[in-house]
BADRENBA-184945 format. One line per 5 residues: number of its first residue (from 1); their letters; for each residue x, y, z of C-alpha. Coordinates in Angstrom, 3 decimals, m for minus. Layout:
BEGIN
NUM	a	X/Y/Z  ...;
This chain:
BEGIN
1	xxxxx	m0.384/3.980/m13.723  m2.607/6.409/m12.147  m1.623/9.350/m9.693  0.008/8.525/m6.386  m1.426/10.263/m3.301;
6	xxxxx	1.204/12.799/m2.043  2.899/12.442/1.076  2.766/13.527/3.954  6.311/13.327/5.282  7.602/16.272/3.358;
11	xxxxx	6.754/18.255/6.653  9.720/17.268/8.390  11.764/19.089/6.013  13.213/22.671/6.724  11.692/23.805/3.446;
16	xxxxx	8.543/22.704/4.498  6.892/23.671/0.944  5.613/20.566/1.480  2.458/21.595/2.262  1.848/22.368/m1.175;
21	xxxxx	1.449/18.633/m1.964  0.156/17.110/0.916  m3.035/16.969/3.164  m4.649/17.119/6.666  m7.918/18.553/7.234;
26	xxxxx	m10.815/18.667/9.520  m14.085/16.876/10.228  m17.094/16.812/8.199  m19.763/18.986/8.559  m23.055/17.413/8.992;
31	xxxxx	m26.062/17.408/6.721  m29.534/16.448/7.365  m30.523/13.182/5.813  m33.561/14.209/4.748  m31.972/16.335/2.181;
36	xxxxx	m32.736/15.383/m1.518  m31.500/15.647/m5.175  m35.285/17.169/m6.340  m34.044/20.320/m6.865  m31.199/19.123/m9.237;
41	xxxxx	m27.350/19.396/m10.247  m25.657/22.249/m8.257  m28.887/23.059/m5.513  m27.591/23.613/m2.667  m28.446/21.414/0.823;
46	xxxxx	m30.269/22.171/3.140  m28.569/24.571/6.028  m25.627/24.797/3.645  m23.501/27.085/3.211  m21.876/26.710/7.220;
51	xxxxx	m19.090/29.093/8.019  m16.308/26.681/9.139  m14.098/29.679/10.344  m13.268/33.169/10.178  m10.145/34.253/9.680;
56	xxxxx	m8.273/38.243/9.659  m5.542/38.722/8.001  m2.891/37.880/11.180  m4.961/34.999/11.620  m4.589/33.640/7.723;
61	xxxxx	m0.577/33.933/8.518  m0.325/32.011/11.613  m2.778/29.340/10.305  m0.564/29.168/6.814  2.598/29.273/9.119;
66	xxxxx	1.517/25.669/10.548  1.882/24.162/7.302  5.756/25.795/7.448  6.854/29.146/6.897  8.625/28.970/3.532;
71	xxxxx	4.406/28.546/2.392  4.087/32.219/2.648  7.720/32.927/1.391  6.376/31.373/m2.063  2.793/32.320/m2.151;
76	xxxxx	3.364/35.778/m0.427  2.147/37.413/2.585  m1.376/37.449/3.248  m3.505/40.237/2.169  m6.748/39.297/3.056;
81	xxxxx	m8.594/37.624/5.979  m10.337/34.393/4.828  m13.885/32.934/6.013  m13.658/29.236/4.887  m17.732/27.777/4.021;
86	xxxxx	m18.513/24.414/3.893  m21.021/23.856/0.606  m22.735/20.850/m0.006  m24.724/20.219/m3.212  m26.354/17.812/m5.413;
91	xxxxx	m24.317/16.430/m8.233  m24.491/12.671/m9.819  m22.135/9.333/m9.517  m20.509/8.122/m12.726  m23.490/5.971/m13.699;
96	xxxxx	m25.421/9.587/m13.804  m27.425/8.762/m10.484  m27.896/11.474/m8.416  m26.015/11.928/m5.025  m24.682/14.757/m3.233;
101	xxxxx	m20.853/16.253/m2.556  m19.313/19.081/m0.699  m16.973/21.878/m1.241  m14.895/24.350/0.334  m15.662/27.809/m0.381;
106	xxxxx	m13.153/30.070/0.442  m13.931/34.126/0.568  m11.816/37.097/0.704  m12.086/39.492/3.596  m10.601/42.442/5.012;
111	xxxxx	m10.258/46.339/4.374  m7.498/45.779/1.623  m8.619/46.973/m1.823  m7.852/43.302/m3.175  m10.071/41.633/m0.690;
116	xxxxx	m13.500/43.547/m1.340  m15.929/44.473/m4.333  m15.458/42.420/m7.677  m13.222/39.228/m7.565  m11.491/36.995/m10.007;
121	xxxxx	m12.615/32.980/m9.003  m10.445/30.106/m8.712  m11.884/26.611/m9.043  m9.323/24.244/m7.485  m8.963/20.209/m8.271;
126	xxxxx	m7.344/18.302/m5.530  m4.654/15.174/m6.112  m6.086/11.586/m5.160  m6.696/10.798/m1.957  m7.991/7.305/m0.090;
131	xxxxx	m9.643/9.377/3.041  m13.133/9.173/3.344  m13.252/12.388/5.658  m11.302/14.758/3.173  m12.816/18.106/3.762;
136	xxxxx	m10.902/21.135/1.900  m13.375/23.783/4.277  m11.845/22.706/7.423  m8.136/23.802/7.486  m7.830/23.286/11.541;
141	xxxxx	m7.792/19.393/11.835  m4.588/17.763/11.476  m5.739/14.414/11.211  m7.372/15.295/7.588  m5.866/15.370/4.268;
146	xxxxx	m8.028/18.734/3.178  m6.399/20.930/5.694  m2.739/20.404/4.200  m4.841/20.602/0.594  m6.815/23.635/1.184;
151	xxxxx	m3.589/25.756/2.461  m1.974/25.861/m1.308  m5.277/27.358/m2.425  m5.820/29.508/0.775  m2.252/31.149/0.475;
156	xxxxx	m1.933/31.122/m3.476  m5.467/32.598/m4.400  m7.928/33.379/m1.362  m5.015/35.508/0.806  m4.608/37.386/m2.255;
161	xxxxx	m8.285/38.798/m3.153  m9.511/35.621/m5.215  m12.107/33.653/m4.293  m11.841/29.728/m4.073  m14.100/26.749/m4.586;
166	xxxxx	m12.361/23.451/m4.037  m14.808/20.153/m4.007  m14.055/17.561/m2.003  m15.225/15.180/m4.984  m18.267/12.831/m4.866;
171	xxxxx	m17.297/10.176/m2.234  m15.689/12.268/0.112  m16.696/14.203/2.753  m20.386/14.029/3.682  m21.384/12.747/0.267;
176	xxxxx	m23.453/9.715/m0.095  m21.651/8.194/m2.827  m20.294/4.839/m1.791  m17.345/5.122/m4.361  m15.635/7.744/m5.647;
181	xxxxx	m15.535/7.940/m10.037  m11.824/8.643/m9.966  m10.540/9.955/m13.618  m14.362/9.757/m15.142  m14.207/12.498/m17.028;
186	xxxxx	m18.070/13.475/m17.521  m18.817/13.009/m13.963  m15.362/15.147/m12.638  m16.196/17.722/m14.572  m19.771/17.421/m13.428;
191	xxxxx	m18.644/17.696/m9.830  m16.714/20.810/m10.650  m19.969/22.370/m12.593  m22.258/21.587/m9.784  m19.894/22.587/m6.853;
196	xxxxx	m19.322/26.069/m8.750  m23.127/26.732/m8.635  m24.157/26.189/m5.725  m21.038/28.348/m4.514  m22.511/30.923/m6.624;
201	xxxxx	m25.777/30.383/m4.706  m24.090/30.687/m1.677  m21.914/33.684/m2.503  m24.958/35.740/m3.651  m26.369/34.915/0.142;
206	xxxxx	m23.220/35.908/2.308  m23.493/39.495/4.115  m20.059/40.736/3.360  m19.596/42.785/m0.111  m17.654/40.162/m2.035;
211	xxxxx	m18.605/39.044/m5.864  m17.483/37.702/m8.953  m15.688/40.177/m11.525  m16.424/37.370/m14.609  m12.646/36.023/m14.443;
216	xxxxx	m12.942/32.229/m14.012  m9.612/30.442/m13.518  m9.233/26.316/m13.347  m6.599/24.510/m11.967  m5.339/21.247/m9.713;
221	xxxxx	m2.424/19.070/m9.738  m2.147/15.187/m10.425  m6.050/14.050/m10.198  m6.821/17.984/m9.943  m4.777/19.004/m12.938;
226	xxxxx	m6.832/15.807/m15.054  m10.055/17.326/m13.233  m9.138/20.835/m14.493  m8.674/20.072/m17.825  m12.007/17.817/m17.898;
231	xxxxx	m13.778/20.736/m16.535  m12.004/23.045/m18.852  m13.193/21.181/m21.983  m16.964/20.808/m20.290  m17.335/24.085/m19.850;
236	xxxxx	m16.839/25.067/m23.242  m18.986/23.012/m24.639  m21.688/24.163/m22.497  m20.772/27.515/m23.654  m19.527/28.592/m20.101;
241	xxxxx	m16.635/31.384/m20.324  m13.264/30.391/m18.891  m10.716/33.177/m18.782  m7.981/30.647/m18.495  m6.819/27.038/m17.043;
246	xxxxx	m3.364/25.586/m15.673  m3.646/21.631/m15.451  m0.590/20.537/m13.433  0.831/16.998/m13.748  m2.363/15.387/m14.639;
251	xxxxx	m2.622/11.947/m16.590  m4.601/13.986/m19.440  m3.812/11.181/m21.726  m5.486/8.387/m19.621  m4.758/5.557/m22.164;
256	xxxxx	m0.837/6.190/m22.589  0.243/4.578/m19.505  m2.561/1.696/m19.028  m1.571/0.681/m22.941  1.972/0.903/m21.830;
261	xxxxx	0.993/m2.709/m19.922  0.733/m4.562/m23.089  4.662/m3.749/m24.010  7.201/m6.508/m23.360  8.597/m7.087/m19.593;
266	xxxxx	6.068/m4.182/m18.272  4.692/m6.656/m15.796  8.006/m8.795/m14.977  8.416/m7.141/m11.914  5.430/m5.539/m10.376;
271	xxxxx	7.249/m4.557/m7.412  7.500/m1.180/m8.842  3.946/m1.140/m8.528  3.566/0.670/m5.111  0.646/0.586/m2.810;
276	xxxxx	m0.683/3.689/m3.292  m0.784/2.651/m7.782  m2.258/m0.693/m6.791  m5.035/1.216/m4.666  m5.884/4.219/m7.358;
281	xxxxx	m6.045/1.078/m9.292  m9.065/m0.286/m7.838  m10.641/3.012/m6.825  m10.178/3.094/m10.820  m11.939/0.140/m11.926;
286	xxxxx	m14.781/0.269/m9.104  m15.663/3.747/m11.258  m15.048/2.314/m14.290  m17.638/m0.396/m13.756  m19.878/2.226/m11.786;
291	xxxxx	m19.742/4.460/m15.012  m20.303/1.939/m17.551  m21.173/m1.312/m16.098  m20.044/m3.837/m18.324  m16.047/m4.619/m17.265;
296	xxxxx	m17.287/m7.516/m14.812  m20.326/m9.360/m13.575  m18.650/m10.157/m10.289  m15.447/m8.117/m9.411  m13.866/m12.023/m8.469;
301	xxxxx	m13.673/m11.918/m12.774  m11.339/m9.054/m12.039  m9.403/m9.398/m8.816  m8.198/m12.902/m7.380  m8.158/m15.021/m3.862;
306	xxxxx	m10.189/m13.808/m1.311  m10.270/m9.818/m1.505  m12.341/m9.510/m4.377  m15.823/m9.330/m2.072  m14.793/m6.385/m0.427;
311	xxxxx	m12.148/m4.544/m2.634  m15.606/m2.494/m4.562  m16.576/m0.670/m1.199  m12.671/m0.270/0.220  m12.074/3.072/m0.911;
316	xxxxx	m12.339/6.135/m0.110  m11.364/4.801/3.401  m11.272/4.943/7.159  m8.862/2.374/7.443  m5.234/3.015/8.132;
321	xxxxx	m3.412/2.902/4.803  m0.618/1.725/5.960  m2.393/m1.601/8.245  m4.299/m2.902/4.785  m2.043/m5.113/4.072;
326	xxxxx	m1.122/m6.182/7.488  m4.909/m6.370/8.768  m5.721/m8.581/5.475  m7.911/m5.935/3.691  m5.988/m5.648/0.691;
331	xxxxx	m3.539/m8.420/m0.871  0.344/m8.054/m0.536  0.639/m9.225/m4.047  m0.161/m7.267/m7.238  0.228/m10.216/m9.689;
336	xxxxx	m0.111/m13.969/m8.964  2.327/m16.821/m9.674  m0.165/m17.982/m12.724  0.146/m15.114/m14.975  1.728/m16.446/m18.694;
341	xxxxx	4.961/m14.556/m17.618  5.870/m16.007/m14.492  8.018/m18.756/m15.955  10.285/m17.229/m17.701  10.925/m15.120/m15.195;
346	xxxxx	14.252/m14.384/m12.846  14.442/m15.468/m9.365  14.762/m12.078/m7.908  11.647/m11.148/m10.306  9.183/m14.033/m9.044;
351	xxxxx	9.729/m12.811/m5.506  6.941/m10.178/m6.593  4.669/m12.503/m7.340  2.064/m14.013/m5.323  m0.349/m16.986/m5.094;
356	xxxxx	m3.652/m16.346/m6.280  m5.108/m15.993/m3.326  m2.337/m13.896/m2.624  m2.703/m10.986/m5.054  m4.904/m8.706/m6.476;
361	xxxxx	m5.327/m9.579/m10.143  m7.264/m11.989/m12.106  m4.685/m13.262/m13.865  m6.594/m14.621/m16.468  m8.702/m11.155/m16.815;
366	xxxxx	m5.687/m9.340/m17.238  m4.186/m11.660/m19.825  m7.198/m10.989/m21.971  m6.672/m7.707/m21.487  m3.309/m7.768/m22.632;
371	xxxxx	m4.135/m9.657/m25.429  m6.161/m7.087/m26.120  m3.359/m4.855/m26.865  m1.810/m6.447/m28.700  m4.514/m7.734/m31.164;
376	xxxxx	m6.208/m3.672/m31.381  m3.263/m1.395/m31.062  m4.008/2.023/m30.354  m1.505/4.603/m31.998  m1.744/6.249/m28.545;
381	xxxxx	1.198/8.745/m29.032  m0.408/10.258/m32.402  m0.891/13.859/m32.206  m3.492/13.585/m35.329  m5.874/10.604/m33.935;
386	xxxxx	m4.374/8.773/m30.714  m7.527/7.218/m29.829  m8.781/5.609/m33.580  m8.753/1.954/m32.797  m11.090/m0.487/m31.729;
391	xxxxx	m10.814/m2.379/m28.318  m13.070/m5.075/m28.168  m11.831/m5.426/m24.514  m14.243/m3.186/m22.420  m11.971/m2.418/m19.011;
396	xxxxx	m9.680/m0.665/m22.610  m12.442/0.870/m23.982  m12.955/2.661/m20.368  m9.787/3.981/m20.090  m9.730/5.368/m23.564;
401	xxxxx	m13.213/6.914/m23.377  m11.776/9.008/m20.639  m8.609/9.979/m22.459  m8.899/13.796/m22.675  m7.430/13.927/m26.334;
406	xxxxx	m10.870/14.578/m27.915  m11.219/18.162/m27.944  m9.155/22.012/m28.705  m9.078/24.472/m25.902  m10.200/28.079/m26.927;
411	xxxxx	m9.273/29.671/m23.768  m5.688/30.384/m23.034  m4.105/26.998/m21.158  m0.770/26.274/m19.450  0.170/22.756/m19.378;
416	xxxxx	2.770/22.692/m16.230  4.709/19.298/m15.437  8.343/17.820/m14.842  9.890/15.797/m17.690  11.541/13.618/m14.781;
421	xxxxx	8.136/12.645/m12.930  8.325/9.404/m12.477  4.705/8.750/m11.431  2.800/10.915/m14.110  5.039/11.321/m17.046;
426	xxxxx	5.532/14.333/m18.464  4.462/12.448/m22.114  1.309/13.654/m21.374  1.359/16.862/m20.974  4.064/16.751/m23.686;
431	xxxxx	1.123/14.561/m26.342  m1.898/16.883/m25.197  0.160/19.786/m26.380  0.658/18.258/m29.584  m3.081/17.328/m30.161;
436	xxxxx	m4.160/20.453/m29.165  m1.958/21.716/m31.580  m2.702/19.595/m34.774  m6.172/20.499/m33.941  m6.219/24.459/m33.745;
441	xxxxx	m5.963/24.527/m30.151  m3.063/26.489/m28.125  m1.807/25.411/m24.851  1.495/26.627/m23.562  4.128/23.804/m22.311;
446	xxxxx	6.197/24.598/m19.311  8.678/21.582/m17.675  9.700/23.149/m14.539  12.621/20.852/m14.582  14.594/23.015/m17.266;
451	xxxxx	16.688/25.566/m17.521  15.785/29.023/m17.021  16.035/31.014/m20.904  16.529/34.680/m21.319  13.232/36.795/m20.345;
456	xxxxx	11.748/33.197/m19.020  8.713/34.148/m17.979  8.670/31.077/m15.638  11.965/31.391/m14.295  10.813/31.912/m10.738;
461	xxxxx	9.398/28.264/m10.812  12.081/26.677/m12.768  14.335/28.238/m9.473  11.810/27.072/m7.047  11.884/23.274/m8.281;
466	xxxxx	15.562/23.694/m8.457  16.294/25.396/m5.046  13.730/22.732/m3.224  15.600/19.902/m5.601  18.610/20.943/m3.568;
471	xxxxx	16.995/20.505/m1.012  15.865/17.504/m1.035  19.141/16.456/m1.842  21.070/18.071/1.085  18.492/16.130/3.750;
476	xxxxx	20.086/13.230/2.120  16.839/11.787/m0.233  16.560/10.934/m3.859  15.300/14.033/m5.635  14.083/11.055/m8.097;
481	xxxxx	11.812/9.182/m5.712  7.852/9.053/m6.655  7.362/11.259/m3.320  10.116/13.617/m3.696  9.462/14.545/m7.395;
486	xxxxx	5.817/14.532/m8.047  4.549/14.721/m4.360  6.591/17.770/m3.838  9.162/19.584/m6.729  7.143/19.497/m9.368;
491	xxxxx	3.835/20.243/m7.019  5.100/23.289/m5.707  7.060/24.986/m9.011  3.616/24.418/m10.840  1.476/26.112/m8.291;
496	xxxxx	3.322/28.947/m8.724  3.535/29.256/m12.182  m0.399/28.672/m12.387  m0.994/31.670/m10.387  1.599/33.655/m11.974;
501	xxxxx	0.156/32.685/m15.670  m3.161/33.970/m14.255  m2.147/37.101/m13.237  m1.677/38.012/m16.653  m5.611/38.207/m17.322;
């Protein structure tokens, strides 16, 4: 299933390298509504860019020291002030209309040699998130995921003489997108374009001597390691120069786990489906529909009982996450008592099932779906040709049109992931590799959750996940845990090892 949001929770820890995973951030800036998409992708908005805040270096460390001190212990300590901008820019939706998004912009300062003159850029993909108000420019506001999101960036990269731009993502923030086209590759990777010229705009306008030395770097984790590595593959064939990428934990191979579905007992107990799968779900197939329009004429041919009305417009939220259920907004059930299953079913396994009304899928959509499958295999684990088949299901066709196995990077790539993730399996960094390399493409491989080899040049993050493993462990929580392992290990070892494989161009 797709990406869970990280937690938040990881704060209480002592090793609060938390931070690293999780998110709080600050208030949207406001934008005139007059403002309009006539001057095209990547124009900046009107009164935009807005300097958010200004920080020296002292001030970078006890902003960063919020988050928990061990962030600086792994990133490093600050060398650079950082003035954080708030861009926002036109861009389009998934169906190619044209809206408007926001970025952070994040800008070197200081008397250091690293923080002035000709800089290396990062372009930085956040994970999924449900909050409407997620703004990666405002690091100050607790209540907002971008603040927590913004800090790996600000400590990794801008504290260290590289300039950051890190969109919020069309349907967050102050853009006017009612949705937002989670995992749709051509519009991501749009996004990404877009935000990185109009941060170019706005760089070229800023007073203090900072610029671009040519050395464009891409990376994210979970959705922003997927984003990366749709952007990656964009800008190449535009022609655009990318020094090098580092896609972390990212369901690259979008079809692998939604074809998974159609194997026998993958839906005999969908209590393993947690709230946060069940809700990337629909953000899912509300951009899937946006994008191509043809997986429902109503979404009650999708979703079941009463929810299906309002379930296209839920997300990104205001609500509580954790009320949905409660306040009735989204169904307690994933699958309903009428799916072909149910019957043959355990006890214990049809207390996870719901009455239509109750739950959130069609259960007669789905079974199509399924039978799908199973009628039009896909040899999705092929490293020669993992997409040649022929759905005639179209919610299948979606998620295989935005399977990222279609193309060869030229640019040097490090695929970074944990072979025990239990919420994006390592499988697909493990099958992009092999694609890339049946098909004259190199990307290196690194599974943070091995053992460190003689002259490893990774070893620091294969000691990080391990040491913050232990960690985990000695609080007295499962090191195995959706949370724990994705959210957190594997989060922090691969943001290190991103910016240490960049500092070797």
């Amino acid at each position: 299933m797709p990406n869970a949001i990280p937690s938040t929770r990881f704060l209480t820890l002592g090793a609060a390298l938390a931070v690293l995973l999780t998110g709080c951030g600050g208030s949207p800036a406001s934008h005139d509504a007059a403002d309009n998409t006539a001057a095209g992708r990547g124009a900046l908005l009107r009164d935009s860019p807005i300097r958010v805040l200004s920080l020296d270096v002292a001030g970078v460390g006890s902003q960063l020291n919020k988050f928990g001190t061990q962030l600086l212990v792994v990133a490093g300590a600050p060398k650079c002030g950082i003035d954080f901008h708030h861009v926002a820019y036109n861009t389009v939706g998934a169906a190619g209309e044209p809206t408007t998004a926001s970025a952070a912009m994040l800008v070197p300062t200081g008397a250091d040699p690293a923080c002035g003159g000709k800089r290396p850029l990062v372009l930085y993909g956040h994970g999924s998130s449900f909050q409407r108000k997620l703004n990666m420019a405002d690091i100050t506001d607790m209540t907002n995921e971008g603040a927590g999101r913004v800090a790996t960036p600000a400590a990794l990269y801008a504290a260290q003489g590289y300039i950051v731009v890190a969109p919020n993502y069309a349907g967050y923030d102050t853009s006017r997108l009612s949705y937002h086209p989670h995992h749709i590759a051509d519009q991501q990777s749009k996004d990404m374009i877009d935000a990185l010229s109009a941060a170019r705009t706005a760089l070229a306008g800023l007073a203090h001597p900072v610029g671009e030395n040519g050395k464009l770097f891409i990376t994210g984790y979970s959705e922003g390691g997927y984003v990366a590595m749709a952007t990656h593959r964009a800008m190449q064939a535009a022609g655009i120069t990318v020094t090098a990428s580092a896609p972390q934990s990212g369901s690259y191979a979008e079809s692998l786990d939604y074809e998974a579905l159609g194997a026998s007992g993958a839906l005999d107990d969908p209590r393993a489906f947690s709230l946060s799968s069940k809700l990337q779900l629909v953000m899912q197939i509300t951009a899937w529909q946006k994008a191509y329009g043809n997986l429902y004429a109503s979404p009650s041919e999708v979703y079941s009982g009463t929810y299906a009305g309002t379930l296209e417009s839920l997300l990104p939220t205001t609500a509580v996450l954790d009320t949905l259920v409660a306040d009735k907004k989204f169904p307690p059930y994933f699958l309903s008592q009428d799916m072909p299953n149910y019957a043959g079913l355990t006890g214990a396994q049809k207390t996870g099932f719901g009455t239509p009304a109750q739950s959130l899928m069609n259960a007669g959509y789905l079974t199509r779906v399924l039978a799908d499958i199973a009628a039009h295999p896909c040899p999705v684990t092929s490293p020669d040709a993992p997409l040649a088949c022929a759905p005639a299901n179209p919610m299948r066709a979606a998620w295989l049109k935005n399977d990222l196995r279609t193309w060869a990077p030229s640019a040097p790539m490090l695929l970074c992931g944990g072979n025990g993730d239990p919420e994006v399996g390592f499988a697909h960094a493990r099958l992009t590799q092999a694609y890339f390399q049946a098909h004259g493409g190199a990307a290196q491989l690194l599974d943070v959750d091995s053992p460190v080899t003689a002259n490893d040049p990774y070893a620091r993050s294969k000691n990080i996940f391990a040491a913050i493993r232990q960690a985990v462990i000695d609080t007295g929580d499962d090191p195995t845990t959706f949370d724990n392992y994705h959210g957190f290990m594997a989060n922090v070892a691969c943001e290190v090892a991103a910016r240490d494989f960049f500092s070797r161009f």
